[in-house]
N, CA, C and O of each residue as an XYZ file, in Angstrom:
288
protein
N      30.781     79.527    -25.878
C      31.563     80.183    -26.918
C      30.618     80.773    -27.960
O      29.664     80.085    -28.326
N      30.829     82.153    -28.534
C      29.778     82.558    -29.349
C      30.550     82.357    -30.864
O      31.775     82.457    -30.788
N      30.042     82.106    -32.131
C      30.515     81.893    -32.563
C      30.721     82.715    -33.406
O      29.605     83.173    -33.649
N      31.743     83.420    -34.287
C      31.831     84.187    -35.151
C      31.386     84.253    -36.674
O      30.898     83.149    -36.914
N      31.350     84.775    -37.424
C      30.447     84.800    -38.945
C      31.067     83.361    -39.444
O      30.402     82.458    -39.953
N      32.585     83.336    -39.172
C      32.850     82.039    -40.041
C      33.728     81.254    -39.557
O      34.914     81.021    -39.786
N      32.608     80.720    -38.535
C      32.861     79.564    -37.485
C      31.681     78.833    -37.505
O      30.655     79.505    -37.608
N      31.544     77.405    -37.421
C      30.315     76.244    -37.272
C      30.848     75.548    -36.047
O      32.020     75.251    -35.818
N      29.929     75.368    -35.401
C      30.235     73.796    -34.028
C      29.162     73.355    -34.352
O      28.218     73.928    -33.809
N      28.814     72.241    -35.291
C      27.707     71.408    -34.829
C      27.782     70.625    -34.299
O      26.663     70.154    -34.094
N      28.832     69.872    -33.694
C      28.862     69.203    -32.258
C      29.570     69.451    -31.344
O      30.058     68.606    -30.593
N      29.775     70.996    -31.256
C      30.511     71.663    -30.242
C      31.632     71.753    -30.325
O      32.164     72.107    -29.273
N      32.528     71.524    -31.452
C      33.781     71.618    -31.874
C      33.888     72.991    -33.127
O      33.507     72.732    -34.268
N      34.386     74.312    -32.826
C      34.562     74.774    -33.694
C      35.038     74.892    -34.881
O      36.242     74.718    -34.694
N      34.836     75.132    -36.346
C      35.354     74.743    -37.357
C      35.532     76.403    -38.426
O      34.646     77.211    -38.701
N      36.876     76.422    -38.776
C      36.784     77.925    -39.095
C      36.260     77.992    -40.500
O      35.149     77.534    -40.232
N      36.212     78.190    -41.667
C      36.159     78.067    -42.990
C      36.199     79.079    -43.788
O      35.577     80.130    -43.639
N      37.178     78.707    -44.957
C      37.126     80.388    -45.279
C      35.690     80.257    -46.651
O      35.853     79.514    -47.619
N      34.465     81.046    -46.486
C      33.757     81.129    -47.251
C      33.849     81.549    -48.671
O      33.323     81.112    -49.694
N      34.643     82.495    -48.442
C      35.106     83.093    -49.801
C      35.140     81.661    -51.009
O      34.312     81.553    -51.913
N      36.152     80.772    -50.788
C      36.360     79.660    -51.648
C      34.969     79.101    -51.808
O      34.787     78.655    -52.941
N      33.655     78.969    -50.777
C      32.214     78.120    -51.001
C      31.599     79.076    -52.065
O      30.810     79.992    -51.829
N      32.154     78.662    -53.421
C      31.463     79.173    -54.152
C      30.384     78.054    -55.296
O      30.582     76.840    -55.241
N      29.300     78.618    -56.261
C      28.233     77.569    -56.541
C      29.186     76.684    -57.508
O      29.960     77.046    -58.394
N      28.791     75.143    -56.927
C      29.337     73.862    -57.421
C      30.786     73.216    -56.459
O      31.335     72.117    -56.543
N      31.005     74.062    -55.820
C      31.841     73.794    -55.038
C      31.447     72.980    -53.799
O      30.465     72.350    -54.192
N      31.657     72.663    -52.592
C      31.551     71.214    -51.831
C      32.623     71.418    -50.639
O      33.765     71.860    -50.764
N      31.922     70.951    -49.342
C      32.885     70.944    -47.842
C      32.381     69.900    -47.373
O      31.172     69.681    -47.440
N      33.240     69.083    -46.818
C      32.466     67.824    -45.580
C      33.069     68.292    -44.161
O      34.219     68.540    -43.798
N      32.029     68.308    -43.618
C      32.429     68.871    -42.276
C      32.064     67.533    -41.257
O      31.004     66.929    -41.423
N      32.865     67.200    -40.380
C      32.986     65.727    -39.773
C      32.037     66.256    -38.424
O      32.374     66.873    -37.413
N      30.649     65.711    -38.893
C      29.275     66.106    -37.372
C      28.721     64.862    -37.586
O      28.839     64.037    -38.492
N      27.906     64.912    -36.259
C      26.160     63.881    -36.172
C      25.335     64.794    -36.194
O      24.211     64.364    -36.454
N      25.368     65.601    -36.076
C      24.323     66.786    -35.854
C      24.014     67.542    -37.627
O      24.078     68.716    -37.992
N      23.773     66.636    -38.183
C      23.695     66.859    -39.951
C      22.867     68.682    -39.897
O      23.352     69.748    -40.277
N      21.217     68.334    -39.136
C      20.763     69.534    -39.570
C      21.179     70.523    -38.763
O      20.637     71.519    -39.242
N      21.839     70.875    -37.787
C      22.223     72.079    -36.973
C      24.068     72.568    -38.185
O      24.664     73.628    -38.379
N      24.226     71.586    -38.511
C      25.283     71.992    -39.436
C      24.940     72.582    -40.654
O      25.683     73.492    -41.024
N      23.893     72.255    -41.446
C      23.128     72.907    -42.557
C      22.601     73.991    -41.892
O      22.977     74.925    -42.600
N      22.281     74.229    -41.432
C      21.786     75.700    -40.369
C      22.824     76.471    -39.998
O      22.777     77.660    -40.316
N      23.612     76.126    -39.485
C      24.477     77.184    -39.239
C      25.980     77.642    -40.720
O      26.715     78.627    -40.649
N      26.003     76.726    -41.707
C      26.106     76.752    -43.138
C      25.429     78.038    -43.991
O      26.001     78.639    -44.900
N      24.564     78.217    -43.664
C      23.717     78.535    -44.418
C      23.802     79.815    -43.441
O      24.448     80.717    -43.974
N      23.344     80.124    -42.208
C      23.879     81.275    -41.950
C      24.792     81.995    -41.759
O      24.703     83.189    -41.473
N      25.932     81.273    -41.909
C      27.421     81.796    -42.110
C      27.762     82.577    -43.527
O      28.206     83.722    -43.607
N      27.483     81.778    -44.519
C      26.687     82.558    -45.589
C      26.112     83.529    -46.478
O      26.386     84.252    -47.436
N      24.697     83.025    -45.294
C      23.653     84.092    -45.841
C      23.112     83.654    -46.603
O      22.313     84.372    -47.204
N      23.282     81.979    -47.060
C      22.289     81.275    -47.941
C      21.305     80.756    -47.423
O      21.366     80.602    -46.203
N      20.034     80.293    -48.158
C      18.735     79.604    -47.504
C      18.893     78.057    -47.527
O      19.440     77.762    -48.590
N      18.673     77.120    -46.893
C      19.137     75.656    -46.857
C      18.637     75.347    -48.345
O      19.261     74.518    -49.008
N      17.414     76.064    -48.933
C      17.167     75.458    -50.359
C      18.921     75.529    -51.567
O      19.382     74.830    -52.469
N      19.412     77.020    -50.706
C      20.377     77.513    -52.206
C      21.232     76.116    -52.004
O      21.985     75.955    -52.964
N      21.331     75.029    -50.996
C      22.326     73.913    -50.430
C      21.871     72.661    -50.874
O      20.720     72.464    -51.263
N      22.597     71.963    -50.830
C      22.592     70.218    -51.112
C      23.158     69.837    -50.212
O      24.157     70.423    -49.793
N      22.624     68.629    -49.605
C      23.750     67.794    -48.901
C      23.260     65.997    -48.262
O      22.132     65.606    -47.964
N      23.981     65.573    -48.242
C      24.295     64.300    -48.121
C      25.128     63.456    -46.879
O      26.359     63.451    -46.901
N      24.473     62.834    -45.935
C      25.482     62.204    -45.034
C      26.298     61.334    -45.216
O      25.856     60.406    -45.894
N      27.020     61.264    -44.989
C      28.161     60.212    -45.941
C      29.528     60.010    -44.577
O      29.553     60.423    -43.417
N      30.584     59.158    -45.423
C      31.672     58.684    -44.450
C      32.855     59.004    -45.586
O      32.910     58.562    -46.734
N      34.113     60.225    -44.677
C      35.067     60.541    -45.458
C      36.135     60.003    -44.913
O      36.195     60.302    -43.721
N      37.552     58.923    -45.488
C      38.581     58.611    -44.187
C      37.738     58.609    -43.132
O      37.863     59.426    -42.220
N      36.842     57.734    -43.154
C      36.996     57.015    -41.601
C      36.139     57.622    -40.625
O      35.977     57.130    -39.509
N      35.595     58.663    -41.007
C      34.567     59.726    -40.242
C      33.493     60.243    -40.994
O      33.494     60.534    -42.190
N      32.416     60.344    -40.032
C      31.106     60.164    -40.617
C      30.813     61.996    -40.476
O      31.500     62.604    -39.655
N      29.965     62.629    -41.165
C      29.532     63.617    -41.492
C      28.568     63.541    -42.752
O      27.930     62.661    -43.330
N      28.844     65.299    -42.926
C      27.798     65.571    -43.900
C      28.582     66.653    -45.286
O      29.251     67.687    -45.302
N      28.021     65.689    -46.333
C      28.651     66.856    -47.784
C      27.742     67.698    -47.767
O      26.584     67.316    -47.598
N      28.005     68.888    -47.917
C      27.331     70.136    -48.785
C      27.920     70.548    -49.892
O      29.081     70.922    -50.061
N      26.793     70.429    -50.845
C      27.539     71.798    -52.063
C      26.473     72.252    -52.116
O      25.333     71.883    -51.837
N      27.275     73.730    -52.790
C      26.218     74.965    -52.824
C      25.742     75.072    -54.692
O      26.482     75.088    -55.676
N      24.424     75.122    -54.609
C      23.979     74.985    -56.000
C      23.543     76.215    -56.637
O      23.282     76.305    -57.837
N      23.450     77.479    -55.502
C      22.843     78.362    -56.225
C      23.779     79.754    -55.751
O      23.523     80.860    -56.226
């Protein structure tokens, strides 16, 4: 599956997101194991550099992933 501008699979599950709303100070947890292929493909969905990003692995309800917010 190729993925479109604003689509992520970091563990092979597509995830749509509308970017517009990822604006700076704002925050998504996206439910992966694959933390850095998700900051990577974040960031090129985007068009940000992993620096303009923050993020944190963490457990939301019950499922493990990764927070991002965007700082810059």
């Amino acid at each position: 599956m190729k993925l479109h501008w604003d689509d992520i699979d970091p563990d092979g599950v597509s995830l749509s997101v509308d970017w517009d709303l990822f604006v700076v100070g704002s925050s998504l947890f996206i439910p992966c194991i694959n933390h850095k292929k998700a900051v990577r493909q974040v960031a090129n969905a985007t068009g940000l550099r992993s620096r303009d990003l923050t993020f944190i692995a963490t457990i939301v309800d019950d499922k493990y992933g990764i927070r991002i917010w965007r700082v810059t």
